[in-house]
Residue, then its C-alpha position, 0 to 999 in steps of 0.5 A: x492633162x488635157x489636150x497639148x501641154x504648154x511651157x514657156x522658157x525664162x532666160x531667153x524669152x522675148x519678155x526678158x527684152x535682151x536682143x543681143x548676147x552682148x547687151x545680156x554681157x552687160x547686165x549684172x546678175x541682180x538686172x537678170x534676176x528681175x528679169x527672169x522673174x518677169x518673164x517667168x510670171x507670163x506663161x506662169x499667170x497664162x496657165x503654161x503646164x511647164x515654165x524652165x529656165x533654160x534649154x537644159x530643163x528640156x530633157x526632164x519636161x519631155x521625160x514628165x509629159x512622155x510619163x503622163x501619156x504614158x499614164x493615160 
């Protein structure tokens, strides 16, 4: 890994186009899906070393990045 690492995060990406947590209330899950799946491409197709779902996934990339420093 050169240089600083790149990720992009799906869910709650400009790229999902959802401005509220209200509007996100009424999509059905299969609308998220097709989504998630559009805004995951993005960083995907620009070379992003990372691309999580969520917040949640964070942790883990930090702990791989730290490990890879680590490794030199």
């Amino acid at each position: 890994m050169l240089g600083l690492p790149g990720g992009g995060l799906v869910r709650y990406s400009n790229y999902m186009n959802i401005n509220t947590l209200d509007e996100e209330a009424t999509l059905s899950e299969a609308d998220i899906a097709a989504r998630m799946a559009h805004s995951r491409t993005i960083p995907e197709q620009s070379g992003a070393h990372y691309v999580i779902d969520s917040r949640v996934e964070l942790p883990a990339v930090v702990d791989d990045i730290n490990a890879r420093l680590a490794r030199g």
